[in-house]
C-alpha positions as CSV (number, residue, x, y, z in Angstrom):
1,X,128.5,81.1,158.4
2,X,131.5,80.0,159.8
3,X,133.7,80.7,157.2
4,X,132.9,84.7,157.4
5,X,132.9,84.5,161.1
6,X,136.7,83.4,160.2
7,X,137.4,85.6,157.7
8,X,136.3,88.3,160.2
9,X,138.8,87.5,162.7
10,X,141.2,86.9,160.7
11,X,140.9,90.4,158.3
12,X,139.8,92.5,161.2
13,X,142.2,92.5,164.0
14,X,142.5,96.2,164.1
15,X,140.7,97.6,161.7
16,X,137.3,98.3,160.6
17,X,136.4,96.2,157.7
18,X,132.4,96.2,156.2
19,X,131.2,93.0,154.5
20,X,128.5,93.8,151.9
21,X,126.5,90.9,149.9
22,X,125.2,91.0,146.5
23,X,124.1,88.6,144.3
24,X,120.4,87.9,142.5
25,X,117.4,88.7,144.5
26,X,116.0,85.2,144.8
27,X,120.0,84.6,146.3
28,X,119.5,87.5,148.9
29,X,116.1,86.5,149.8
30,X,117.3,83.3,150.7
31,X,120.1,84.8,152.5
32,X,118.0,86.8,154.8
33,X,115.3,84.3,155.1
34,X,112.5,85.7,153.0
35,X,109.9,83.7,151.3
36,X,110.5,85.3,148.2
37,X,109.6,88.0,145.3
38,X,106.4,86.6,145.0
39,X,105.2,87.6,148.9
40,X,103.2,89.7,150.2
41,X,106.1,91.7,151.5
42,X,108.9,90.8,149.4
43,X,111.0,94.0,149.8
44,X,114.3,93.0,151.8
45,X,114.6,96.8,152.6
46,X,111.4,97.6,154.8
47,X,107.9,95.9,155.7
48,X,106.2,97.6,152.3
49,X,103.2,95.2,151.3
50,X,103.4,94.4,147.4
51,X,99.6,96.3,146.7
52,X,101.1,99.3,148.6
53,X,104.4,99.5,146.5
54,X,101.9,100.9,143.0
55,X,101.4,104.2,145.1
56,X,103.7,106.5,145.0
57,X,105.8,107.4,148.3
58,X,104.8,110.3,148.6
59,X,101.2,109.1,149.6
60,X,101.7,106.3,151.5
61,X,104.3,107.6,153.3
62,X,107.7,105.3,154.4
63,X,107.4,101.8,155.8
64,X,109.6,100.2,159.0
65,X,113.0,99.2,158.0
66,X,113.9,95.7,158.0
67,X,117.3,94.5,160.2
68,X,118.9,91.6,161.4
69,X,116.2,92.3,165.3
70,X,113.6,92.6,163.0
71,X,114.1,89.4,160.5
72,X,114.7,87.3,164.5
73,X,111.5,89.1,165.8
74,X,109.3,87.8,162.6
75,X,111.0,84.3,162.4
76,X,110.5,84.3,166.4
77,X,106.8,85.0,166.0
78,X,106.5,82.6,162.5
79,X,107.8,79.7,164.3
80,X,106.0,80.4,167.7
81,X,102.8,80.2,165.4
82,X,103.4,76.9,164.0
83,X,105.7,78.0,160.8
84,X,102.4,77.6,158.6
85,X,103.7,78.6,155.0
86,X,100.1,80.1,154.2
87,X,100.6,82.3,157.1
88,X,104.0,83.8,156.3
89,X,102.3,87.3,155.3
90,X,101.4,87.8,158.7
91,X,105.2,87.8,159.5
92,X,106.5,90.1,157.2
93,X,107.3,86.9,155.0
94,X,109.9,85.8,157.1
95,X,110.5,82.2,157.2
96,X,114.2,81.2,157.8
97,X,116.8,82.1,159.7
98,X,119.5,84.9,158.1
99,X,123.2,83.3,157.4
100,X,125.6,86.4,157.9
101,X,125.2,89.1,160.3
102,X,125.5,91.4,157.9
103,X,122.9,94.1,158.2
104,X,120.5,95.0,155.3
105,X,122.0,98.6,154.5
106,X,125.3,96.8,153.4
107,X,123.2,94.3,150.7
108,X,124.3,95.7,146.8
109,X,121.0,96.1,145.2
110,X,121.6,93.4,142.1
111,X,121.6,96.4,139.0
112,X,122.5,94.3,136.1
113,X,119.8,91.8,137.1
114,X,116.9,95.2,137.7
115,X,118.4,96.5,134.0
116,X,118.3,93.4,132.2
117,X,114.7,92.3,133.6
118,X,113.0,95.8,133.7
119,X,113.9,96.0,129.3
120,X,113.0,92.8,128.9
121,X,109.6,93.1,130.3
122,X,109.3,96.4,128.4
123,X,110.5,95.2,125.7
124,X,107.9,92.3,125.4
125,X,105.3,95.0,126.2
126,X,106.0,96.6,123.0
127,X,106.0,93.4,121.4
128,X,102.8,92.0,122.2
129,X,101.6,95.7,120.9
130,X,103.0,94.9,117.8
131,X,101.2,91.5,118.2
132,X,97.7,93.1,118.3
133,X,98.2,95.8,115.3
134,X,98.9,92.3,113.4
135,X,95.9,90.7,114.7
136,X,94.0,93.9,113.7
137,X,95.6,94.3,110.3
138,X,94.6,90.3,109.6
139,X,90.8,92.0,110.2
140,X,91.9,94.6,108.1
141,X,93.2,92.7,105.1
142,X,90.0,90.5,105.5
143,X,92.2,87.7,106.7
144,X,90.6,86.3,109.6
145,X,92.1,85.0,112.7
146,X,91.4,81.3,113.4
147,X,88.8,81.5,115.9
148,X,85.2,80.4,116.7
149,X,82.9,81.5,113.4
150,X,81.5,84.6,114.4
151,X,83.7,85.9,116.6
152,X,84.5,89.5,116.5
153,X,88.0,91.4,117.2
154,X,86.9,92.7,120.8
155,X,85.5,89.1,121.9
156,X,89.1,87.5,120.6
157,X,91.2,91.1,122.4
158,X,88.7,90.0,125.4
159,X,89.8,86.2,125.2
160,X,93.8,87.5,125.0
161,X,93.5,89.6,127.9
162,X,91.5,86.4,130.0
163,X,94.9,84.4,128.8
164,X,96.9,87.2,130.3
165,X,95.6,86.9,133.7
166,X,95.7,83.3,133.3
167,X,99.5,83.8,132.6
168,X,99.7,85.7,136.0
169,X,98.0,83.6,138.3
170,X,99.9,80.9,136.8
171,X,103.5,83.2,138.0
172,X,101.6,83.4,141.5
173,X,101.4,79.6,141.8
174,X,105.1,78.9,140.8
175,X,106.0,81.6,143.3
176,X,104.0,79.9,146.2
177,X,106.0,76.2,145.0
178,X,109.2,78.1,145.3
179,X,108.3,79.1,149.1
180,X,106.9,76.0,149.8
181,X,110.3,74.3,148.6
182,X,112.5,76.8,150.3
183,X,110.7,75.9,153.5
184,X,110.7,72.5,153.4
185,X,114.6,73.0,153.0
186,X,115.1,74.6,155.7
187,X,112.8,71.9,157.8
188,X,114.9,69.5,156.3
189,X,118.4,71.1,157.3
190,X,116.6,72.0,160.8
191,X,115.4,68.7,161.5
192,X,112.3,70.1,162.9
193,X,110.0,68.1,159.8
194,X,107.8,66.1,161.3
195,X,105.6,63.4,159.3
196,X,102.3,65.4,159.2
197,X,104.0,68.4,158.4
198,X,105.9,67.4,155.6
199,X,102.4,65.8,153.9
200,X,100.7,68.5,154.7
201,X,103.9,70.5,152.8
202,X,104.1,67.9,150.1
203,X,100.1,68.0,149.7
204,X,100.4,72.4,149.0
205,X,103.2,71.7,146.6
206,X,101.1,69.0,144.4
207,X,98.2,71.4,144.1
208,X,100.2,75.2,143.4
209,X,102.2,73.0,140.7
210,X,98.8,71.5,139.2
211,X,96.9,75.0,139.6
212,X,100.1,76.3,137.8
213,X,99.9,73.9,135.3
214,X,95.6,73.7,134.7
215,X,96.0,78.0,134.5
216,X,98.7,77.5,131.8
217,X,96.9,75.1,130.1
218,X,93.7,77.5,130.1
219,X,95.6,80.2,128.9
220,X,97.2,78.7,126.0
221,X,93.7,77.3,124.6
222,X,92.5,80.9,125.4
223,X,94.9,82.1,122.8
224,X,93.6,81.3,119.2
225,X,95.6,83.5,116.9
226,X,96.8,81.4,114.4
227,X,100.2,83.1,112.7
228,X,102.9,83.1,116.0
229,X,104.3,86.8,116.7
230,X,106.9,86.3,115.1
231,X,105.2,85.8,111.5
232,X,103.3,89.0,111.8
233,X,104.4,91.9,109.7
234,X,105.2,94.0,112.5
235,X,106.7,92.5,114.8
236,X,108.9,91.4,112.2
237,X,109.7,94.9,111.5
238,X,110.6,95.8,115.3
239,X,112.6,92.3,115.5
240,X,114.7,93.3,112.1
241,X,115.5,96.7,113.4
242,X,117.2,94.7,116.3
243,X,119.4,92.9,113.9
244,X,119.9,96.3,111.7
245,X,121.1,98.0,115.1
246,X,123.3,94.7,116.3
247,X,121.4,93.5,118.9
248,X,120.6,89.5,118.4
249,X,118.5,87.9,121.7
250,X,119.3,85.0,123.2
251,X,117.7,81.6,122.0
252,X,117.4,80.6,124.8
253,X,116.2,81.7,128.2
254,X,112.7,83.0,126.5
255,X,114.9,85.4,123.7
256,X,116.4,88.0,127.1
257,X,119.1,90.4,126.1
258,X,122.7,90.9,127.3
259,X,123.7,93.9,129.6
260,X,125.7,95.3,125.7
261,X,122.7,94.8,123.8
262,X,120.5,96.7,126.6
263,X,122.7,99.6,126.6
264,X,122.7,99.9,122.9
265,X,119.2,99.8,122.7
266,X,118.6,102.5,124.9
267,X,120.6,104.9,123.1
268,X,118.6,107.8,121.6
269,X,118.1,107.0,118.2
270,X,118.3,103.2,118.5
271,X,115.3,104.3,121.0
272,X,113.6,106.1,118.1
273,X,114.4,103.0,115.7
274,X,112.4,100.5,117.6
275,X,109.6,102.6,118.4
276,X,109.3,103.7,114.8
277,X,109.8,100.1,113.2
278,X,106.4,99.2,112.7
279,X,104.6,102.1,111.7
280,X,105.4,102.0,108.2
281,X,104.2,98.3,108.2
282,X,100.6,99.3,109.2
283,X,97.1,100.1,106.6
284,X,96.0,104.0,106.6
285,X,93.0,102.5,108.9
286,X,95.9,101.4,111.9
287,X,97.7,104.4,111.3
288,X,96.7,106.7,114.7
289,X,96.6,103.2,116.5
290,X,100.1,102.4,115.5
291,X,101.0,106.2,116.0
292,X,99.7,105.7,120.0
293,X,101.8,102.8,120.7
294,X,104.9,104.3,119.3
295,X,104.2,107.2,121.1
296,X,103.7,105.6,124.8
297,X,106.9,103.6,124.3
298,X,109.0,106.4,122.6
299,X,108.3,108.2,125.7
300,X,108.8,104.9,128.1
301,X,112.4,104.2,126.7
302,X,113.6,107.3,126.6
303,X,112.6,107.6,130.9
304,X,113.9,104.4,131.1
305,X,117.1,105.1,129.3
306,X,117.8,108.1,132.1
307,X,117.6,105.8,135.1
308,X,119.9,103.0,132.8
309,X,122.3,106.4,131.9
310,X,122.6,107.6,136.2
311,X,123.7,103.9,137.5
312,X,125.0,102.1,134.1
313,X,128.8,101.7,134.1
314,X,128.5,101.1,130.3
315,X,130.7,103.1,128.1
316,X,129.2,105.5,126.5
């Protein structure tokens, strides 16, 4: 903080210089004080509450801005009431103080990062499809899944989709630790931890890392398949038109993509390569299933690809 109040004086004698800050979003949350993506208003533009971000603008109409009087006002009001971590929703998720005075309107929205995480989670979308047209072609081929004797297709789909939300809660939970730890950091730089409050702190950080831990656990037993992904015939079809086009994921880091390989995949036949891959893979009985799916994330990509082509700085 004082650095840039330095660098201000210094670079601004007479003239009119505007700082911006960019970085990751966890990075500019932290900056400005928020408790994170994983709040109940998480938006560092405006007060938008996360339920109200699926409707579309038009409905629900604009929220309040956020700025540097609005971020004191909440963290006022959060610490007036006690700075309870459960409570931060009631404060606009406001929980630290902001390090520059640099107003929200001159943050860089964090593109690459959007890009790169918006594909991937598409991406593994269209993989997990690929996952259950295996699953059904195992049926199919009258090679049955390893599950419980007896079990049907629609009671094991039913048992994936519990796993999902197991999967999700299990994401809430690690987003409530990271809160919880960004808090107690800034009690800890603020000397304002007392004993009771940091056991109470440390107490709501044992059981959001063991919730996070039991749901993953539950989830893992919930999924009974037993080929991996990867050994099914078509998702080894969509990840060999990946290598066919160029495009080789990361090891590590869960198998993300580069901002190259992102670009190249949204390019219009590439598009057309990936969501065709599998369909040639699939019995005469999968066929119109295998059709739908290639359909719904033909047309995905390709809206995708336009919002990658307007801001992407990619050659083309």
């Amino acid at each position: 903080m004082m650095q840039y109040q330095i660098i201000r004086k210094q670079l601004c004698r007479e003239k009119t210089i505007r700082f911006f800050v960019f970085g990751d979003y966890e990075l500019l949350c932290r900056l400005y004080g928020i408790s994170g993506a994983s709040g109940k208003h998480c938006c560092l533009f405006c007060t938008i509450d996360s339920k109200s971000m699926a409707v579309p603008q038009t409905v629900r109409g604009a929220y309040p801005e956020r700025t540097l009087e609005t971020l004191k006002s909440d963290l006022a009001r959060f610490i007036e009431a006690g700075s309870n971590i459960k409570k931060a929703k009631l404060f606009h998720n406001v929980i630290s103080p902001h390090f520059f005075n640099i107003p929200t309107s001159q943050v860089a929205l964090p593109a690459l990062h959007i890009d790169l995480g918006i594909f991937f989670k598409l991406f593994q979308m269209l993989k997990s499809s690929c996952h259950r047209l295996d699953e059904r072609m195992a049926i199919e081929l009258q090679q049955p899944l390893d599950t419980q004797a007896g079990t049907s297709y629609e009671e094991h789909l039913k048992r994936l989709e519990e796993a999902t939300q197991y999967e999700l809660d299990a994401e809430k939970q690690e987003g409530c630790t990271v809160a919880i730890q960004q808090h107690l950091t800034w009690l800890l730089l603020s000397q304002k931890l007392s004993q009771a409050l940091a056991a109470d702190l440390k107490y709501e950080l044992n059981k959001a890392l063991q919730k996070a831990s039991t749901l993953k656990t539950q989830a893992q037993q919930l999924k009974t398949s037993k080929f991996k992904p990867e050994d099914g015939p078509c998702v080894k079809a969509l990840n060999g038109i990946l290598e066919e086009i160029g495009v080789h994921r990361q090891a590590y880091y869960s198998g993300t993509f580069v901002g190259n390989h992102v670009h190249k995949c949204l390019q219009g036949d590439n598009i057309n390569k990936i969501c065709d891959s599998f369909k040639s893979v699939v019995p005469q009985a999968l066929s119109q299933e295998a059709n739908r799916v290639s359909a719904v994330f033909h047309t995905t990509f390709h809206l995708f690809a336009a919002c990658h082509t307007a801001y992407s700085t990619a050659k083309k």
